[in-house]
GUBA-732882 format. One record per residue (C-alpha): residue in one letter; x, y, z. Coordinates in steps of 0.2 Angstrom, whole numbers. Example, Ala and Ser with C-alpha at 12.3 -4.5 7.8 and 13.67 -1.06 7.14 Angstrom:
BEGIN
aa;east;north;up
A;62;-22;39
S;68;-5;36
***
This chain:
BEGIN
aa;east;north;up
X;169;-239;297
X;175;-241;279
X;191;-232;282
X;194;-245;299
X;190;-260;290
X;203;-254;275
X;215;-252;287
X;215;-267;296
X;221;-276;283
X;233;-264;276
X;243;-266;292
X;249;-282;287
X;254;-272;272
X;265;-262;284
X;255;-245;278
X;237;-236;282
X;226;-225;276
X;220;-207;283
X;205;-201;272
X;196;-213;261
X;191;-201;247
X;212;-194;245
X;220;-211;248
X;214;-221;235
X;214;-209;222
X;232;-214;214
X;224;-232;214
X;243;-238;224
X;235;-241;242
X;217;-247;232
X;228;-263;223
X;239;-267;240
X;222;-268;248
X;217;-281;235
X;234;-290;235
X;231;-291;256
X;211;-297;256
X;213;-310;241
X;231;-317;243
X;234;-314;224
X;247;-304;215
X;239;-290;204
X;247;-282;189
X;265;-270;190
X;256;-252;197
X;260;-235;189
X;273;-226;196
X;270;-210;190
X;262;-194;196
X;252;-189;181
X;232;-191;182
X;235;-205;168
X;244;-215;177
X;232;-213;194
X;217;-219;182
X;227;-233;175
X;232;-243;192
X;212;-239;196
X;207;-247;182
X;219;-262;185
X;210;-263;202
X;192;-262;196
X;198;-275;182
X;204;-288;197
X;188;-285;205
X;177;-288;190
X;187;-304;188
X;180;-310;203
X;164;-310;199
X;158;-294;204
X;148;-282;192
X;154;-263;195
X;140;-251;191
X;140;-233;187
X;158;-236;195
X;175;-227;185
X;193;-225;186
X;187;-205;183
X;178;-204;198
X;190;-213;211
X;206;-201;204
X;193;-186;207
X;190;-191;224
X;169;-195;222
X;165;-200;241
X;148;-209;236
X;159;-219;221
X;172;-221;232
X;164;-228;246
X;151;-239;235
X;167;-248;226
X;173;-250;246
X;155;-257;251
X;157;-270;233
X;174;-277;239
X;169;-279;258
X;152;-288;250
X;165;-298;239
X;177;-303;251
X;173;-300;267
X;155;-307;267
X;150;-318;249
X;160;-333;255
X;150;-334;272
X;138;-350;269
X;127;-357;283
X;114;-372;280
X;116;-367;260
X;111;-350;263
X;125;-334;257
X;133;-320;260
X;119;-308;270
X;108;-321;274
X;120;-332;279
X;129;-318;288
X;113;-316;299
X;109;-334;301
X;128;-337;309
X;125;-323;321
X;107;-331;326
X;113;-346;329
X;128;-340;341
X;116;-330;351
X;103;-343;352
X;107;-346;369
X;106;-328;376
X;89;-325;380
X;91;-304;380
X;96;-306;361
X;85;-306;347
X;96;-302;332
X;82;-302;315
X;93;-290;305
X;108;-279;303
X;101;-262;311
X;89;-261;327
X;94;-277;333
X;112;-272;338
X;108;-254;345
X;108;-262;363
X;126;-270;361
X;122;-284;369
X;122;-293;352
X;141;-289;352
X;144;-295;369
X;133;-312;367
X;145;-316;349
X;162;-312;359
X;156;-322;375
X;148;-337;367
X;168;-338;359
X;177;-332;372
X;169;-332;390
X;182;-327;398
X;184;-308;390
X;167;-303;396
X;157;-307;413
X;140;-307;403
X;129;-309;418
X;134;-293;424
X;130;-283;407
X;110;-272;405
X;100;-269;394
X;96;-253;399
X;114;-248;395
X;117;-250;378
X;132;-238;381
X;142;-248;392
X;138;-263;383
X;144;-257;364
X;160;-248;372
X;162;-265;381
X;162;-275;364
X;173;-263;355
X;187;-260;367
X;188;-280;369
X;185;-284;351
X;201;-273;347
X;210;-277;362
X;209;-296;363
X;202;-302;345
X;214;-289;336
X;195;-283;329
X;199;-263;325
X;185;-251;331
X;176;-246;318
X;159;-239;325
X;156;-227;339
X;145;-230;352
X;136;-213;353
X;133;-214;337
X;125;-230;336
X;113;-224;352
X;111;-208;343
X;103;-213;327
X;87;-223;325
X;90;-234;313
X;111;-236;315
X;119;-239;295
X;115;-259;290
X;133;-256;279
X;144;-253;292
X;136;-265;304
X;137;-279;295
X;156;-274;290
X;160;-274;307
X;150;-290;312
X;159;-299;296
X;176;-295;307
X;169;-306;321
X;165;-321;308
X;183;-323;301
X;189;-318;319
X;181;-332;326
X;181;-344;309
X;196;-353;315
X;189;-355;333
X;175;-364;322
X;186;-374;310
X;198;-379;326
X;182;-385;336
X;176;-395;320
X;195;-406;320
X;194;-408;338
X;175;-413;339
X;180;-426;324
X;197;-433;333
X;186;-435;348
X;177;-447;337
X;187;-456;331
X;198;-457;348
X;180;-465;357
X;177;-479;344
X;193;-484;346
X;195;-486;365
X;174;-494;364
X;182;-506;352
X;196;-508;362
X;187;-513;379
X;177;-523;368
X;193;-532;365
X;198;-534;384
X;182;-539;387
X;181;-553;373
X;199;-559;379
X;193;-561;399
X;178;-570;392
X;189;-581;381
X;200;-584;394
X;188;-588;408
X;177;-600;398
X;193;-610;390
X;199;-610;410
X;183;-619;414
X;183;-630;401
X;200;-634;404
X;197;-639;423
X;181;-647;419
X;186;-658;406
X;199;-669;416
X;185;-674;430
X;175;-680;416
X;188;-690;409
X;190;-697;427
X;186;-716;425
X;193;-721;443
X;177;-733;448
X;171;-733;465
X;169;-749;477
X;150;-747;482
X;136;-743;474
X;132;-728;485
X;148;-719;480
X;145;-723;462
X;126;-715;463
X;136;-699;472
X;147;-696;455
X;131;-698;446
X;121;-685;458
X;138;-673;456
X;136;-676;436
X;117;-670;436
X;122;-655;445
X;136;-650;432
X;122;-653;420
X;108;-643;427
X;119;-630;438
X;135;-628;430
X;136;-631;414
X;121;-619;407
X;129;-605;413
X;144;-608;402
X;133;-612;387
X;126;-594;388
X;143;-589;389
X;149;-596;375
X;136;-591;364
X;138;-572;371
X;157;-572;366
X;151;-576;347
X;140;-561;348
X;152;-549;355
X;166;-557;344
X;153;-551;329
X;147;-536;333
X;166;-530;337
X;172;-538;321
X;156;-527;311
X;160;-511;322
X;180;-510;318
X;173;-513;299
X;162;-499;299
X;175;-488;307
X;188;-494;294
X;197;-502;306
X;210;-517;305
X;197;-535;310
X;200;-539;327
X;213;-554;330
X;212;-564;349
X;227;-570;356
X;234;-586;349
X;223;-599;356
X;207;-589;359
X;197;-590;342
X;180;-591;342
X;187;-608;332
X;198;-614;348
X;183;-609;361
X;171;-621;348
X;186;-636;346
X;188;-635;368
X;169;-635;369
X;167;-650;356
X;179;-660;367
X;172;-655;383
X;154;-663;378
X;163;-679;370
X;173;-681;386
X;154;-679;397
X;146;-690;385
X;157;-704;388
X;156;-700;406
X;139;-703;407
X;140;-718;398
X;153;-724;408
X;143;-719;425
X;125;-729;421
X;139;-746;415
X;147;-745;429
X;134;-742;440
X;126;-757;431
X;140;-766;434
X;140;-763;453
X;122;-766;455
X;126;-784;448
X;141;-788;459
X;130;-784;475
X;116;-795;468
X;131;-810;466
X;140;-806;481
X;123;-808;491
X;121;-825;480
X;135;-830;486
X;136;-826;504
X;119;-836;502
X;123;-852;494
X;139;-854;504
X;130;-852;520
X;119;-864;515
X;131;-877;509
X;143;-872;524
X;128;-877;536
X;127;-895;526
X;144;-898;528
X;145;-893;546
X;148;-912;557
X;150;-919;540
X;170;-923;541
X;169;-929;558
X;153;-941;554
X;161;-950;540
X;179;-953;550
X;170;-962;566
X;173;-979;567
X;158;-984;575
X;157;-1000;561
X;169;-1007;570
X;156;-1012;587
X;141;-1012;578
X;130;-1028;577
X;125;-1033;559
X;109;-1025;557
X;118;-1010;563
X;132;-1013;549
X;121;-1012;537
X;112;-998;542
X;128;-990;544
X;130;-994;524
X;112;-988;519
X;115;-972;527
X;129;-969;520
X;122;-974;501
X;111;-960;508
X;124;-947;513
X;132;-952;496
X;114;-948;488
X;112;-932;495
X;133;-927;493
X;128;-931;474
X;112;-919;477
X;124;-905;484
X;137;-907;470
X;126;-893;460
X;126;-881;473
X;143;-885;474
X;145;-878;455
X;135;-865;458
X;144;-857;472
X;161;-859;459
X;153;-850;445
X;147;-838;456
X;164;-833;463
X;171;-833;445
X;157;-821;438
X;163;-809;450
X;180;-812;447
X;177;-810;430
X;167;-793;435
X;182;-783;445
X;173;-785;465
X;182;-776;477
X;182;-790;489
X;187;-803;476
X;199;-809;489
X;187;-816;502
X;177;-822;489
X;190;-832;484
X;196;-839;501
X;177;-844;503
X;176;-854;490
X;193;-861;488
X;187;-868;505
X;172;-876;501
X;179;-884;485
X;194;-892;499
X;181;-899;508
X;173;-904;496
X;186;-913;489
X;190;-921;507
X;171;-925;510
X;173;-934;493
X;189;-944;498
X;182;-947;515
X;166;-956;509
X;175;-967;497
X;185;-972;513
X;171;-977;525
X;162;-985;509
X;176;-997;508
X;177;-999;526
X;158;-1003;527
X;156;-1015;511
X;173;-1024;519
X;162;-1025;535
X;145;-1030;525
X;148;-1051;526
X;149;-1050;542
X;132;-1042;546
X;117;-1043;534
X;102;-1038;543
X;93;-1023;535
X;78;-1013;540
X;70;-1010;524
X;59;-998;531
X;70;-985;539
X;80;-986;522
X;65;-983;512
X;61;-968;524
X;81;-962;523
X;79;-964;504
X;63;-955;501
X;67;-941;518
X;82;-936;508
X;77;-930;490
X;63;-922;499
X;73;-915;514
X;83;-910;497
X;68;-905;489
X;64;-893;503
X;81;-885;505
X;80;-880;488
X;62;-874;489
X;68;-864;502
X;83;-857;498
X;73;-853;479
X;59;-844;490
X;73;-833;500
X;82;-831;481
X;86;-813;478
X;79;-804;463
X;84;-789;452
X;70;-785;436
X;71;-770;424
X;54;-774;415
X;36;-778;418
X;39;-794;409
X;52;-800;419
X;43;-800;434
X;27;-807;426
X;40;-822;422
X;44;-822;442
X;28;-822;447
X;23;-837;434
X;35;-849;439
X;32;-845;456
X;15;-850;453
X;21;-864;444
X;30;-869;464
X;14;-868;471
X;3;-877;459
X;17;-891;468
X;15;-888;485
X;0;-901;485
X;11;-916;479
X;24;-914;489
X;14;-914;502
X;8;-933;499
X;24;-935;499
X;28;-926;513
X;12;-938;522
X;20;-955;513
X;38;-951;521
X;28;-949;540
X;17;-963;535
X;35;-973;534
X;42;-965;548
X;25;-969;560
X;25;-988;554
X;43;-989;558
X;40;-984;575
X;25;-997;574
X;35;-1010;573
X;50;-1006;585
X;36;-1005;598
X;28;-1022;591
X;45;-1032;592
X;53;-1023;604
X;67;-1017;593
X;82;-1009;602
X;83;-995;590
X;82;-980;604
X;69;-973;591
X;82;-967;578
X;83;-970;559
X;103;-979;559
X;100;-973;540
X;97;-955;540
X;100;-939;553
X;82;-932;545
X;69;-934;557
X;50;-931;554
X;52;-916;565
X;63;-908;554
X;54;-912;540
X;40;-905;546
X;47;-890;553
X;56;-888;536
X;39;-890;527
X;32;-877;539
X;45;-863;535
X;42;-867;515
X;23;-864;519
X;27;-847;527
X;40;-842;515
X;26;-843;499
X;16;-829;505
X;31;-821;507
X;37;-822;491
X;20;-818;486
X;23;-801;494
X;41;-796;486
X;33;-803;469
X;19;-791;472
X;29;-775;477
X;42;-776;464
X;27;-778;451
X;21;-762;459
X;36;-755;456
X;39;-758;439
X;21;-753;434
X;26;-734;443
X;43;-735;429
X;32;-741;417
X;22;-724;421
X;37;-715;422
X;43;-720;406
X;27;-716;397
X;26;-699;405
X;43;-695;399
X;41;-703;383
X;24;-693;381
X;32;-675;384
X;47;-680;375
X;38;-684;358
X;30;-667;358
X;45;-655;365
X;57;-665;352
X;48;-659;337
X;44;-642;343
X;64;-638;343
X;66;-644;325
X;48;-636;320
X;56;-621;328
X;72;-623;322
X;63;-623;304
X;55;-607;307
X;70;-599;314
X;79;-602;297
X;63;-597;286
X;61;-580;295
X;80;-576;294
X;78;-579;276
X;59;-570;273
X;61;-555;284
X;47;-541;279
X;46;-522;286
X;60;-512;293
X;74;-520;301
X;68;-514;318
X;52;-524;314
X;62;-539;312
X;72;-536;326
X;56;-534;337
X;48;-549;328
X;64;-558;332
X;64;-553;349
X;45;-558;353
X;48;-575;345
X;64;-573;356
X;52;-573;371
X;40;-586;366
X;56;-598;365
X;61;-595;385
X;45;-596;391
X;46;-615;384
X;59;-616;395
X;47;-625;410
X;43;-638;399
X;62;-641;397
X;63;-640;417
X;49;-651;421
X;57;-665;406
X;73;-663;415
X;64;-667;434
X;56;-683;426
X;73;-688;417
X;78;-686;434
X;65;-696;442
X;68;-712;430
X;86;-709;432
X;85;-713;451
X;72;-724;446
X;89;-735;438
X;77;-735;423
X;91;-737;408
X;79;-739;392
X;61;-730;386
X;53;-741;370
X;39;-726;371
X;52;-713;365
X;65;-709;352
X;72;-694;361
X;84;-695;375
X;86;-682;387
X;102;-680;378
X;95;-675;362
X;83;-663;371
X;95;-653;378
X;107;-652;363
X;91;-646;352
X;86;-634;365
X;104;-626;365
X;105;-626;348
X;88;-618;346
X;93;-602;359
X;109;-600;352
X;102;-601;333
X;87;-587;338
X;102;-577;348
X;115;-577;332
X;100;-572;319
X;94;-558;333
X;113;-553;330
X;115;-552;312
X;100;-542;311
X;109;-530;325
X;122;-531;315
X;113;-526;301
X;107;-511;309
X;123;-507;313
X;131;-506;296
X;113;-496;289
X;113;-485;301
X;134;-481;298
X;132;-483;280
X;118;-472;279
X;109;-484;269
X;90;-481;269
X;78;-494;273
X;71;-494;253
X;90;-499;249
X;89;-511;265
X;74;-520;258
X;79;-519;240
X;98;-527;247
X;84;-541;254
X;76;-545;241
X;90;-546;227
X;100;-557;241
X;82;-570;243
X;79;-571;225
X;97;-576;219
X;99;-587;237
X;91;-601;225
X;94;-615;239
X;86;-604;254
X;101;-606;264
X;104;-588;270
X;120;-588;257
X;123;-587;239
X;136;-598;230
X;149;-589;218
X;137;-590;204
X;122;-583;211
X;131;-569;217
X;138;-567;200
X;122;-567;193
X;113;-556;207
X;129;-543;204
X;124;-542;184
X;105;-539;187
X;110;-526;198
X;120;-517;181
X;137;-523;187
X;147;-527;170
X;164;-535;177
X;176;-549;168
X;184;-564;179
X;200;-553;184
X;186;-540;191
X;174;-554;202
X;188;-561;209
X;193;-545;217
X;174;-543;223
X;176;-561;230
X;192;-557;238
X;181;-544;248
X;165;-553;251
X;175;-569;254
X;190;-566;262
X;192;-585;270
X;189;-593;252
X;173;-603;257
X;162;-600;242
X;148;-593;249
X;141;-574;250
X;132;-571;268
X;119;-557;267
X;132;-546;280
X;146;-548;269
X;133;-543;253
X;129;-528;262
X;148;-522;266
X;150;-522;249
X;135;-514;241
X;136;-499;253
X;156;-498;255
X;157;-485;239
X;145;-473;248
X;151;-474;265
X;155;-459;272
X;165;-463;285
X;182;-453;294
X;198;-461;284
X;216;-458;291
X;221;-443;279
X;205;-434;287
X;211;-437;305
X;227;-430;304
X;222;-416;294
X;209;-412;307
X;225;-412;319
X;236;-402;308
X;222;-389;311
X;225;-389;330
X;243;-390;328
X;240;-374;319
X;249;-381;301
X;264;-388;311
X;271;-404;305
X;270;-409;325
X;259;-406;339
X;263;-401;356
X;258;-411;371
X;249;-393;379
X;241;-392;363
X;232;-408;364
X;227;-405;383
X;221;-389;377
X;210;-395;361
X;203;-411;367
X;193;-420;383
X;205;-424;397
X;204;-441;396
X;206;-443;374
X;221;-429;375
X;229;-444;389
X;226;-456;378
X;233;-448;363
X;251;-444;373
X;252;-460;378
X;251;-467;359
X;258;-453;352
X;278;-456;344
X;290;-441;347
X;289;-430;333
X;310;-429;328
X;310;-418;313
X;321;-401;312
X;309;-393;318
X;306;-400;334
X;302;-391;349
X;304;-401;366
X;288;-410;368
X;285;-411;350
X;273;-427;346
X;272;-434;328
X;253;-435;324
X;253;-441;306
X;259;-459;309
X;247;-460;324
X;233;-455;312
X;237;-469;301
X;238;-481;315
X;222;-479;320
X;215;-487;303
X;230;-502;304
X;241;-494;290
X;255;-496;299
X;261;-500;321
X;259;-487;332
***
């Protein structure tokens, strides 16, 4: 076994030896096997053949080995030049110990123990093996064969091997261990079977060949497994990054359509169009719009757990395209809910504003109906020229009446005004059908005009006619006289009774119903006077009866006649319970807004200072966290819960915000919160429990990378809360300062500013707990760097300045060794070879030293 071993490394010497006791006796072969096994040079041999000069070149051996370390007992340069077997073979035994097996280490144990510990653990696996020492436990040979398939499978079709053939299986290992793993053969098979107990020495000789034969199948599996690594947190962080730019993209897309429909202000005609663009705005607040807000907050989170992982992995911070910072997504976000705000606004004003026109329009269409009905026969009455036949009693009545029409044209003249200001007011006010308003109008105020002109005509034509006839009825012209204001009276009554309303409070409709009551108190007045007007009317016909007057049973003063005053008086008695009735609904109607107001302002009062009471407590727990960071982050996540299961309150304000919006409610005196403010605390409050549930992820993150325990956690904690004097989850330069010299840091100004460089990279003056953390742990980190990446692949290239693009497919995973061609430059030193790929500027890529 000796004599094997020897010679498998002098053949790299070019020579061998024959017998172990005669070849080493001149010491020549013994220093060339020392020169082989530890790379060095030792001292010019002895050339001569005198037995002085063979115990010289010995001793120049035993002296290299002794300066290794190695304590040579009862060993001598005499005994080696005479050829002592047992000496010769113990200093053999002393270098294989040496070099072959001291350096073996495994889980800090060395040398033998180490030697057998490496061999359990590669034939763990194999159920049929038990390997406990260097003697018994390989007389089966399948502890040979377990070590050479677990390394190389394909040189030995294990399932095929028994154990009840030791023979077969020891030849097995040894011809493939010296065919295919250049092992030479230094056992026989027989002789292993043969013995009881086979020689621990030569075994473990033999089984030390397998270590360093398969050492660098070891060391190559090590640089692969660790550019594996590093090739899978960089393509996670770069999906993170396509991921983060789609989301970017998609949420600025929205915000980008939805923001000109809100700055829309194209008003609509009718009321019922308007209250449309209203129904299509609470559906973007309740259906469309949440959504994105969730979206919004999850691109932050994403954006900081990217940013925190490509810091732990020392890679380069992650830059968005140009338009796509978290900064750009807030700024399109800020100007998406000033542009609905103002929608909003601009919605209730102008619905407001339509609900007003309809009201005047209806006023209008009223009044001028009204007047249009007085007017009706009027033009035509005043150009007759019945005066011109009429006997004098008939002239003068002729002149009564029309000192009667003159009254009542005087009593129209306010409705006249009226109907004037009205069309203004809605010219004034933007109506739709200003137009035909306008033509109305115009055309009452001509007639009126003409009616005006027409009377002062037939006046003068009367009081011209006036000498001539001076008989006058003093009765029917006290009936005309007293039939008129009240016919007047009436008209008014009526058309006040029939009068449209619109109230937005309880007060104002207590103020209808008051002057309406004020009317009625009225009513038994006006009815004397209603009875006196008859009274004249019945002595009138009295007396045309008495004296035979030729009157035909007409008033020649006035066209009113007790029936229609009578039949006016009755409509004015029906219409009162009338407007008792709308008085009484819409006061019903206000007292259920009056309700809804209350019941809104009642929840309102108490979810409004939950948020902030919540909001508070968010900030005190993100400030005094206790226990392990998984503790906080399960508190986090409980208080997390307890905040959405709030959310039905939120829904069930939003359906009574609802309700008093269709309700056309447009103020609340029992609440200080709008729905408005509700729903900005309540997005405010998830997205501020979210961001801390983050950084404490994120915290985890960097421990658990770090390898920071949780002591060091909780002491980081607890120096940050004490120096963050003013509680606001960051410290100011000069806390930090002061936290950095409590902690034994000892730097001038030139040395703080570098430290704030790191902790404060944008220059805002403030420490945040994360950026505290980076830099307590960053000294210890143990983390890959880009000088250990490309030695790991200077391993697989086997020392070649390049790699080859097999040799990657053959090291690593399919789908990193396609991911590392593609990024890979070609490699164009001298020594290039045709698909030669340069892996040392693709290393330092990796950590953003310089462009792939």
């Amino acid at each position: 076994t000796f004599t094997a071993w020897c010679n498998s490394h002098l053949r790299k010497a070019g020579t061998q030896i024959e017998n172990i006791e005669e070849d080493f006796r001149d010491g020549l072969k013994l220093m060339l096997l020392l020169e082989v096994i530890s790379g060095e040079r030792l001292a010019k041999p002895e050339r001569g053949k005198m037995r002085v000069h063979k115990i010289s070149n010995v001793n120049k051996a035993l002296d290299f080995i002794a300066s290794k370390g190695v304590k040579l007992v009862s060993i001598g340069a005499e005994e080696i030049v005479d050829g002592n077997v047992k000496m010769t073979l113990g200093m053999i035994w002393t270098i294989i110990l040496r070099f072959a097996i001291q350096d073996i280490s495994v889980e800090e144990t060395s040398a033998k123990e180490g030697l057998l510990l490496w061999c359990q653990r590669k034939t763990a696996p194999y159920k049929n093996v038990n390997i406990q020492n260097f003697h018994i436990s390989w007389k089966d040979g399948l502890g040979f064969c377990a070590l050479i398939h677990r390394h190389r499978p394909e040189l030995i079709d294990y399932g095929k091997l028994r154990k009840d053939d030791p023979l077969t299986n020891l030849n097995t290992a040894f011809d493939v261990a010296e065919k295919y793993l250049d092992i030479p053969k230094m056992l026989d098979a027989e002789d292993i079977i043969g013995t009881l107990r086979p020689d621990e020495k030569a075994i473990m000789t033999y089984v030390s060949c397998y270590y360093h034969a398969f050492s660098g199948a070891q060391k190559a599996e090590t640089a692969a497994n660790r550019i594996c690594k590093v090739l899978a947190v960089n393509q996670e962080n770069e999906q993170l990054m396509e991921d983060y730019e789609k989301l970017a993209s998609d949420l600025l897309e929205w915000i980008r359509r939805t923001i000109p429909w809100l700055e829309n202000r194209a008003p609509e005609n009718t009321m019922q169009a308007m209250q449309q663009k209203l129904e299509d705005f609470r559906d973007y607040r309740r259906l469309h719009k949440p959504p994105k807000v969730q979206e919004k907050c999850q691109l932050e989170i994403n954006f900081n757990t990217l940013q925190t992982k490509l810091r732990l992995s020392n890679r380069p911070a992650f830059m968005p395209s140009e338009g796509k910072m978290v900064s750009d997504i807030n700024n399109a976000w800020g100007g998406l809910e000033q542009a609905e705000k103002g929608y909003e606004e601009w919605l209730l004003n102008e619905i407001r504003r339509l609900e007003r026109l309809d009201h005047l329009a209806e006023k209008f269409r009223q009044k001028a109906s009204i007047h249009e009905s007085w007017t009706d026969g009027k033009e035509a009455m005043l150009q007759q020229k019945d005066y011109e036949t009429a006997t004098l009693s008939e002239i003068k009545a002729l002149l009564k009446k029309h000192e009667a029409f003159e009254s009542d044209l005087a009593a129209h003249q306010d409705r006249v005004e009226q109907i004037a200001a009205i069309a203004q007011e809605l010219n004034e006010l933007d109506y739709y059908d200003s137009p035909s308003v306008n033509a109305r109008c115009q055309k009452i105020c001509d007639q009126w005009d003409n009616l005006g002109a027409l009377t002062q005509k037939r006046r003068e034509a009367l009081e011209r006619t006036e000498k001539l006839l001076e008989t006058i009825d003093q009765l029917y012209l006290e009936y005309a006289k007293r039939a008129a204001p009240f016919n007047n009276w009436m008209e008014g009554a009526m058309e006040d009774l029939q009068d449209t309303f619109i109230v937005h409070t309880i007060e104002e409709i207590q103020g209808l119903t008051t002057a309406h009551e004020q009317f009625k108190a009225t009513l038994p007045d006006a009815d004397k006077e209603r009875q006196a007007i008859l009274g004249i009317h019945n002595e009138v016909s009295k007396i045309v009866q008495t004296y035979h007057v030729n009157m035909a049973g007409t008033n020649p003063y006035t066209t009113i006649t007790p029936h229609e005053i009578n039949g006016k008086w009755e409509h004015v008695r029906q219409l009162v319970p009338r407007r008792d009735q709308a008085l009484m609904e819409e006061h019903a109607r206000q007292q259920q807004n009056e309700r809804l107001r209350k019941q809104f302002g009642a929840q309102a009062n108490v979810i409004g200072p939950w948020i902030q009471t919540k909001m508070e407590e968010i900030g005190r727990i993100s400030i005094e966290m206790h226990g392990t960071l998984e503790d906080q982050l399960n508190h986090l996540r409980q208080y997390e819960k307890s905040i959405v299961n709030y959310k039905p309150k939120i829904d069930q304000l939003e359906g009574d915000h609802q309700l008093i919006q269709e309700a056309l409610i447009f103020d609340n005196k029992h609440t200080n919160y709008t729905m408005e403010h509700i729903r900005v605390g309540w997005e405010q409050l998830l997205t501020t429990i979210a961001r801390t549930i983050n950084e404490v992820e994120n915290q985890i993150l960097t421990r658990d990378a770090k390898g920071i325990s949780q002591e060091q956690m909780n002491e980081f904690r607890a120096s940050f809360n004490h120096f963050d004097r003013k509680k606001t989850g960051m410290m100011d330069c000069e806390d930090f300062r002061a936290c950095l010299i409590s902690m034994g840091y000892n730097m001038g100004e030139a040395e703080f500013a570098r430290i704030m460089s790191i902790v404060d990279p944008n220059r805002l003056g403030v420490v945040t707990f994360q950026a505290f953390i980076d830099f307590m742990s960053r000294e210890t980190a143990d983390t890959d760097t880009a000088d250990q990446v490309m030695a790991s692949f200077k391993i697989l290239a086997g020392d070649k300045n390049y790699i080859t693009v097999d040799e990657l497919r053959r090291e690593l995973p399919p789908d990193q060794a396609e991911y590392c061609i593609a990024r890979m430059a070609p490699y164009n030193g001298r020594d290039a070879v045709p698909g030669a790929l340069d892996y040392m500027s693709f290393s330092t890529a990796l950590y953003g030293e310089s462009d792939l």
